[in-house]
N, C-alpha and C positions, 0 to 999 in steps of 0.2 A: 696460509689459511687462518692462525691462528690469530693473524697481528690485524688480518680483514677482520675477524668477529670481536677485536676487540674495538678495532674503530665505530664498527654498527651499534657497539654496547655505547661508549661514548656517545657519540650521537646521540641513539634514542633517550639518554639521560639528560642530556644538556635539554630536547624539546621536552621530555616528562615537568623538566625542573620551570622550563619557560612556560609550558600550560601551566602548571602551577598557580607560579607569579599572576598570570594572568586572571586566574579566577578571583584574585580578593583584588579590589579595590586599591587603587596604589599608595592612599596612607593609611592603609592598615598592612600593608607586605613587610614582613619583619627584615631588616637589616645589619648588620653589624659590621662597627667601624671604628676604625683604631686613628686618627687624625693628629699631628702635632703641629702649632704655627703654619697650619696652611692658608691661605688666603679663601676668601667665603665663597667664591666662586668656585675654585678646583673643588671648596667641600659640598657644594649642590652636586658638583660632576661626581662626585664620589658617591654622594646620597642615587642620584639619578641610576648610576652603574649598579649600584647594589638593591636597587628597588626596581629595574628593569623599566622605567617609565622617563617621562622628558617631564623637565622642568621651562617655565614657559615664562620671562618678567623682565621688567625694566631693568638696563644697568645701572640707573642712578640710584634704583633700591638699594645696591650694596658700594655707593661710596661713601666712604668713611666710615668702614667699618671696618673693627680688628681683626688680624688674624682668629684662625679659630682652633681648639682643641678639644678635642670629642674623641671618649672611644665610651664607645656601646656593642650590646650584643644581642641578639633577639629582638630588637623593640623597634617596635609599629612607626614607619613615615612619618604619623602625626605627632608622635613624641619628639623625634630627634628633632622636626622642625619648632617644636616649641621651645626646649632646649634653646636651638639658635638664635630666633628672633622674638621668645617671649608672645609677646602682644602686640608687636607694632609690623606685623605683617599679618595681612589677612590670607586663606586660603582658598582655593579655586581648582575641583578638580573637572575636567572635559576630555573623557575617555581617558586613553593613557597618559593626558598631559596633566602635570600641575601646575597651576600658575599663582602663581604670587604678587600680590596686588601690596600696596600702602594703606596700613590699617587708619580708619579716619577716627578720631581721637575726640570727642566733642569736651568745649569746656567745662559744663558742668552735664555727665552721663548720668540718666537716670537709673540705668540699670548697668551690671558687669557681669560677666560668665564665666561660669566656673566649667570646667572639662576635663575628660581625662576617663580613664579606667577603672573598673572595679577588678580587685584582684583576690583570687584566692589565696589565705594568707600561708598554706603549707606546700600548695605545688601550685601555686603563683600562676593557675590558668585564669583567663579573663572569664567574668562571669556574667553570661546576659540574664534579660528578665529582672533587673534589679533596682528597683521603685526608689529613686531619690525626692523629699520633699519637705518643704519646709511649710510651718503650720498657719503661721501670720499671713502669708504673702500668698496662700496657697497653691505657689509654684512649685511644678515635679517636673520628672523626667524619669524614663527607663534607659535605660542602657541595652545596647542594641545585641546585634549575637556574638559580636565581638569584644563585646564586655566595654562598651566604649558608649558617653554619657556627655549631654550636653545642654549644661542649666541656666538659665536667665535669671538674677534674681535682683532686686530695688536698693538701690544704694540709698535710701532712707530711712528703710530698717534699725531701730537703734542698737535693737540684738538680733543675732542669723545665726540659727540652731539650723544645721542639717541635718536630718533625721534619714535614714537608709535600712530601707526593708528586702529584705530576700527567704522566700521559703526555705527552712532548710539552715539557715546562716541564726548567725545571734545576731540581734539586731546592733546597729551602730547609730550615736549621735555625735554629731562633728559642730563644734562652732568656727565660724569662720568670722575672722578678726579683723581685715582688712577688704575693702571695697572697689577692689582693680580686677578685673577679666586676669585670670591664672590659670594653668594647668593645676589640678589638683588629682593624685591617686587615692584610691580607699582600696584598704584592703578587710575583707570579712573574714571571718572563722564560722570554719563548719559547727552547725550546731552538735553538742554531744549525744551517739547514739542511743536512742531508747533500750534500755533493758527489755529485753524476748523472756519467754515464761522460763528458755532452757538457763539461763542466765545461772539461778540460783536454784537450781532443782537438780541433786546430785544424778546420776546417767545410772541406768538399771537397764538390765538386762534386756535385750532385744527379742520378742517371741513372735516367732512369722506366724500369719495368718490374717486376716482383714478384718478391720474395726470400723464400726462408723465412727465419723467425726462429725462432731457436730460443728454447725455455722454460723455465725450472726450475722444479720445481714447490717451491710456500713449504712450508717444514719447520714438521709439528705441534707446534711447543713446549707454546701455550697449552692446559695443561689443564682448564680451562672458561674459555672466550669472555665476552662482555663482554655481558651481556644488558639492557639498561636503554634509557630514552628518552633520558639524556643526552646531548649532543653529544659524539662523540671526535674531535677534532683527530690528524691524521695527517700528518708532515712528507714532502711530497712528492719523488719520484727522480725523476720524468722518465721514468720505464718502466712502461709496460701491467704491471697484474696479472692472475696468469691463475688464475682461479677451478680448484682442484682438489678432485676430488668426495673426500670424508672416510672414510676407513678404519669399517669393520664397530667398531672398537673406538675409535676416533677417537666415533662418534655416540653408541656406550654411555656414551663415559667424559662425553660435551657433556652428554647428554640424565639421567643421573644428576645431574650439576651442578647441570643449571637444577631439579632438583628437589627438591633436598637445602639450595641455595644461597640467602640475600636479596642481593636486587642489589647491597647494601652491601659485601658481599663479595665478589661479582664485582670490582665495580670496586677495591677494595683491592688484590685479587690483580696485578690490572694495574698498578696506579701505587706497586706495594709489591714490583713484578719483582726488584729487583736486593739488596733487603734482606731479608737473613735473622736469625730471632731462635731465642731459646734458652733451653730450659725444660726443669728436670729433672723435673716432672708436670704432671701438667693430669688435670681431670674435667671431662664435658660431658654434661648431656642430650639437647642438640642444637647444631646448628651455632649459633656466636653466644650461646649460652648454657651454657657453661662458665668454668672460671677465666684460659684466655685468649679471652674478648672476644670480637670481632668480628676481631682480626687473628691469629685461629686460623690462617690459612690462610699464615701466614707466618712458623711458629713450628715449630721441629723438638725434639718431645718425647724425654726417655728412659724414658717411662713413660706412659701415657696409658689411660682408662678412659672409656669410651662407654656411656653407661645408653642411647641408640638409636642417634643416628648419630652420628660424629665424623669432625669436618673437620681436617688440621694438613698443614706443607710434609713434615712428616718423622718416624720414629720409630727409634731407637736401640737399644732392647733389648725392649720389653712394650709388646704395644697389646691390650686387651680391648674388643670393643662388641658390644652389646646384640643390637643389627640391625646397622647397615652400617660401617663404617672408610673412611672417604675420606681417600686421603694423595698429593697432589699430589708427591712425589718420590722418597724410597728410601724402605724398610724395611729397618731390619736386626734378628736377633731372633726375636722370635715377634710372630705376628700373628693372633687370633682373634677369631672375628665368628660369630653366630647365623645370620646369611644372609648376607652377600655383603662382600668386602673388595675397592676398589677404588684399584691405583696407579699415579702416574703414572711413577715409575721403575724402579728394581730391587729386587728383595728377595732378601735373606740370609738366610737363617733357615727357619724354620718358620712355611709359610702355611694356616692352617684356617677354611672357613668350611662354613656350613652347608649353601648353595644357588652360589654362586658365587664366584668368583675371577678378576677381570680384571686383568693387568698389561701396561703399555705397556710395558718394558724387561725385564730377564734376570728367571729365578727360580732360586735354588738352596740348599737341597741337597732339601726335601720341598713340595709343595705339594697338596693335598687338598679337593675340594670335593664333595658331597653330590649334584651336577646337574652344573655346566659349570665347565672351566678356560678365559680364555682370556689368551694370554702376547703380546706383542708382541714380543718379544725370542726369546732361547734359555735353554734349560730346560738346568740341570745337575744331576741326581740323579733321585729319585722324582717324579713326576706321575700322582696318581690323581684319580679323575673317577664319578661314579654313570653319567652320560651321554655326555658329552663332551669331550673335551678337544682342544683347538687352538693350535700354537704356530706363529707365522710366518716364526719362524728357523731353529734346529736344536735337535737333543733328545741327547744325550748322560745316558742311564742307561735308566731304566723309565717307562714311558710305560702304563695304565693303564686301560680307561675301558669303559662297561658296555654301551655303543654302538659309540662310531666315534672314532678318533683322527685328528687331519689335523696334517702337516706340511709346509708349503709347502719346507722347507729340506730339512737334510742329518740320517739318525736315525745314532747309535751306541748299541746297546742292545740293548731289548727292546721291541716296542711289542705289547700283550692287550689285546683288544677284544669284545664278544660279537657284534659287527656284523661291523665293517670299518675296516681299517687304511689308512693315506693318507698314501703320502712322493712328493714332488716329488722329491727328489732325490735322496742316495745312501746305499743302506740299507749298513750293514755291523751286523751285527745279525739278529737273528731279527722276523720278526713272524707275528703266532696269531690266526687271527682264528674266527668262528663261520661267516663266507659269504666274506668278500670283502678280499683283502691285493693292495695296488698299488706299486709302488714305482720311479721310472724307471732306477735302476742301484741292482742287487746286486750288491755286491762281497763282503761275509762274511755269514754266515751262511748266512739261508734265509726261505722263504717258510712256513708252515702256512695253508692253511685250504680252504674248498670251492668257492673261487677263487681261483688268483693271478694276477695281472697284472705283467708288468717289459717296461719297454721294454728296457735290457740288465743280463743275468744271469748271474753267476761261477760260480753258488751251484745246488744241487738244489730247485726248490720242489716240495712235499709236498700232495697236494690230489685235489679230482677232476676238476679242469679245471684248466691250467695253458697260459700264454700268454706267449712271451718273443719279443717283434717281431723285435730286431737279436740276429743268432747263436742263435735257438732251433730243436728241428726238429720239423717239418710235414711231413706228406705226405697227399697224398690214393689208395687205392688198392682196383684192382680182385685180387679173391683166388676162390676155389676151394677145397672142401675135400672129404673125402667126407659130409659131410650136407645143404649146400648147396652146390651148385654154381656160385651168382653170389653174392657180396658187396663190398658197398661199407665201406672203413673210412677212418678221418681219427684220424691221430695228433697232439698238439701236445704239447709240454712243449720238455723238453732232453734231446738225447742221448742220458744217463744213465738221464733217467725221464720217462716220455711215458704220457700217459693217451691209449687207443682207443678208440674211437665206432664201432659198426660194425651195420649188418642185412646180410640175406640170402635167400635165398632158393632152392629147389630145384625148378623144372617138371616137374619129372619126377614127382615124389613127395611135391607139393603142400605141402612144410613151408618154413613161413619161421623169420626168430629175428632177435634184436634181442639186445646186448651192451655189455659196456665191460671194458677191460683195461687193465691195462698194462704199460711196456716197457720194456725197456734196450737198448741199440745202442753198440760200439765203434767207434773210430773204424777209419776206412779205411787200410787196407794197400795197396797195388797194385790198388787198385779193390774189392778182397775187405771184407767184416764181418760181425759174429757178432751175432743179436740172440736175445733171450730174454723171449717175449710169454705174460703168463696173462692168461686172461679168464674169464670166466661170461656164458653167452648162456642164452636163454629161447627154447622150442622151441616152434611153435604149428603148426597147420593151416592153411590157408587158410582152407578155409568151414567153420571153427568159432571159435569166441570165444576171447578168453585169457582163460579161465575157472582154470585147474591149474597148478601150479608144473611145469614141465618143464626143473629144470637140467640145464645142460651146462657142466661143466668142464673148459678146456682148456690145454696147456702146452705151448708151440710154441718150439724151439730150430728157428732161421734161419740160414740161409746165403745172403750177399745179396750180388751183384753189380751194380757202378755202370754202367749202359749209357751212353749217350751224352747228353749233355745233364745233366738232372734226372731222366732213367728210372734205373730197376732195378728188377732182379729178385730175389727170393727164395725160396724154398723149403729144405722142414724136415718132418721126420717131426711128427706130433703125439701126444701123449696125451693120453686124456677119458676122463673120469668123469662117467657119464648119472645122474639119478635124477628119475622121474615120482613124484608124490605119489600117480597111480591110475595103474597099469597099464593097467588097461582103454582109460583116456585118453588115453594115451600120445600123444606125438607122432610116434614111431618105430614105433609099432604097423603089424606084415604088411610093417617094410621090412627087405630085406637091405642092407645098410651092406659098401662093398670096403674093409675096413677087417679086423686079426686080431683077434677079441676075445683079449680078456685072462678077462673069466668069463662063466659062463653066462647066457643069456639063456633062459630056457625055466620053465615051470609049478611046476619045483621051486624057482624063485628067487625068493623072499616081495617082495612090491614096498616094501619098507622096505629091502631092497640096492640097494648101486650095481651098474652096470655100468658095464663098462670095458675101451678096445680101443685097438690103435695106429690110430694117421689118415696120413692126410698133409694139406699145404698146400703154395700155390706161389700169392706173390703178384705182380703190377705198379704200380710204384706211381710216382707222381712228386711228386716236392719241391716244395712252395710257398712 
């Protein structure tokens, strides 16, 4: 029984070890091999046996060729073959087979390859994700998840500096001296760990019970993340990260990335952080296929042409594209795009696109988009917008937009809207809106539209509803006139200028009315003030419909005394001017009015005149 469970052990280890094999690729399956003067053929047989795959080639490949002696141990298919035949065999893999072809040699090669592995230089693991490139030629490569790299570069070049970036690593510069296709290794060193706060702060006493700790939240540098299955190595602090959820323009500028972007260049962007290159043009049809390369994204043009999209760190004077402009840092210039320019720093200049315009840092002096602006920074000069436009700092000039403007900041300016205007914080300036203007302090200008909102306000706004929280004035009151005898009104604005809301009503003579005015009020003297109220009210029946125009207009000079508390009182002669559109209908019809007419009211007066009489009024009101 026991010698059965050991064959089943066997077994299931020899298929464990064959799946294996199976999963990686047959020149990357590691090997080792101890070889003395054996002929090159038994050493494929040897290579084949311990990489578990067939080798597949001509036998005139291997005549005249010497014995061979090889020992190795761990290392990858593609090394021991290079090892063997150098450069004059090419490689071919098709499923489990490799084949080996006759490398074809031209007389004079414009270009040679360099290959081979990135290795860890203290436990010698291979290291993917790791951006090889050179600056002249602006030819790169990554290195795959097996730490395995494959570079093209011009054998014209009179000097080849290879430059090799990895997160995390110290960086490496390699010059390479000769101009033939070779295997070449690199090996990197881990970069040394950052010092943590506990590093140099002697250890004290431990006292249980819960503290808060405070958090910073991590600054959005990264303008597109790192999207790929490779491993990223992250040199550890000793401190909790604290996950913070990502800005409305934070997700735009990610989620354009991952769309516009190959991974290739993700990760460039990241292990290429702190180098910057420099190029007086570039053309691109799309990302990674223009005349800078795949390290577009780390190259600040003074000229750049986008037949769709275009990727770069930077642009200097002119950028034209097709569709989209993606530039991870300033603009300065002009910058124009068919639909949408996306950046990740400041722009100077002139920004035009067709449908959109997202910038994380300042804009100024014009910016212009067809649909939506949105600025992460502060706006200085013009911002115009089809729909919308949003800046989350502050706007200094004209502000624009055929909808709604929003500013979480401070405006100086102008802000036009067909919607609605939207300041967090301190207007000095005008804004005009079609419905709806907000602002939580006016200090200059003013408000237009057919609502304003301020929590505090220096300034008159202009409207037919107007609402100023701290220092506006409100009142709610009861009044008396000669045509109704009970009304209710509510004033709100400032002061100066107050829009009325008011109905009414008369028992006696069964006429109600419904109104809006508005006010001006001086300030108080000795408790004493003078106001001056016009309105237009609508005169109805009771049990009839409002079916007829029945204006009434009225102009009410007040005299108003402060009672005790938030009472007062008022009272003031009136003048109105009636006019029914049917006489017959009237709403005054069979009433006498204690009032002096001014003209006649009687058979000879064509009901296309007004009529018109002194009044009075006498309100009570209190402050809200």
């Amino acid at each position: 029984m026991t010698a059965l469970r050991s064959k089943i052990l066997i077994i299931l280890l020899l298929i464990s070890g064959l799946a294996y094999a199976q999963t990686r690729p047959p020149l990357e399956r590691l090997v080792s091999l101890n070889l003395r003067n054996e002929p090159l053929e038994q050493a494929l047989a040897a290579i084949s046996q311990a990489g578990q795959f067939n080798f597949s080639y001509n036998p005139a490949l291997l005549a005249q060729r010497p014995p061979v002696t090889l020992r190795v141990s761990n290392l990858p298919v593609r090394e021991v073959l290079g090892q063997l035949f150098g450069g004059s065999v090419r490689v071919r893999v098709r499923g489990n087979h490799v084949i080996l072809l006759k490398a074809d040699e031209p007389a004079q090669p414009k270009d040679f390859i360099l290959d081979g592995y990135i290795i860890d230089r203290e436990t010698a693991d291979r290291i993917g994700a790791v951006t090889l490139f050179e600056r002249t030629s602006l030819r790169s490569a990554v290195s795959n998840g097996y730490g395995y790299y494959r570079l093209k570069l011009p054998t014209a070049l009179p000097t080849i500096r290879l430059e090799v970036r990895r997160e995390t690593y110290v960086n490496r510069s390699l010059t390479v001296s000769t101009r033939q296709t070779q295997p070449l290794n690199i090996y990197l060193t881990l970069a040394a760990r950052r010092a943590t706060f506990g590093d140099s702060i002697p250890r004290l006493p431990v006292v249980a019970g819960q503290l808060p700790v405070p958090t910073t939240p991590l600054p959005d540098t990264a303008l597109l993340p790192l999207v790929a299955t490779y491993p990223v190595a992250y040199v550890p602090t000793g401190l909790d990260e604290v996950t913070v959820p990502p800005s409305f323009l934070a997700r735009t500028r990610r989620r354009m990335g991952r769309w516009a972007l190959s991974a290739k260049q993700l990760i460039t962007d990241i292990n290429l952080d702190r180098d910057t290159l420099y190029r007086t043009w570039q053309v691109s049809f799309l990302p990674t296929l223009g005349s800078n390369r795949a390290l577009d994204g780390r190259i600040i043009n003074d000229y750049s042409l986008n037949i769709l999209v275009g990727y770069s760190l930077g642009v200097r004077k002119l950028e034209l594209g097709g569709l989209y402009n993606i530039v991870r840092q300033d603009v300065q210039g002009v910058q124009l795009s068919g639909f949408g320019n996306l950046v990740g720093g400041n722009t100077r200049g002139v920004q035009l696109a067709g449908f959109l315009n997202t910038n994380q840092g300042n804009v100024a002096p014009l910016q212009a988009a067809g649909f939506l602006n949105l600025v992460g920074g502060n706006v200085r000069g013009v911002q115009l917008a089809g729909f919308l436009n949003v800046v989350r700092r502050d706007v200094q000039g004209v502000q624009a937009a055929g909808f709604t403007n929003i500013v979480p900041g401070d405006v100086a300016g102008v802000q036009l809207a067909g919607f609605s205007n939207h300041v967090a914080g301190t207007l000095r300036g005008w804004q005009v809106s079609g419905f709806l203007n907000y602002a939580d302090t006016v200090a200059r200008g003013g408000q237009l539209g057919f609502i304003n909102v301020a929590n505090v306000s220096k300034r008159v706004p202009i409207g037919f509803f107007s609402y100023v929280k701290q220092g506006g004035y409100r009142d709610l009151s009861l009044s008396a006139n000669e045509v109704t005898t009970l009304n209710v009104s509510f004033r709100t604005g400032v002061r100066r200028f107050y829009n009325i809301f008011t109905v009414g009503l008369n028992p006696a003579t069964n006429v109600w009315s419904f109104g809006y005015g508005l006010g001006t009020r001086t300030t108080e003297f000795r408790g004493w003030s003078l106001a001056l109220e016009a309105s237009v009210h609508q005169l109805n029946r009771v049990n009839e419909p409002v079916a007829e125009e029945n204006r009434l207009l009225r102009l009410s000079p007040l005299l108003t005394r402060q009672l005790a508390g938030r009472l007062s009182f008022s009272v003031g002669p009136t003048l109105n001017a009636y006019h029914p559109d049917d006489r017959d209908r009237s709403a005054l019809r069979g009433i006498t009015l204690p009032a002096l007419l001014v003209s006649s009211d009687s058979p000879a007066n064509p009901r296309t005149q007004w009529t018109g009489w002194l009044g009075w009024q006498g309100n009570l009101a209190v402050r809200l």
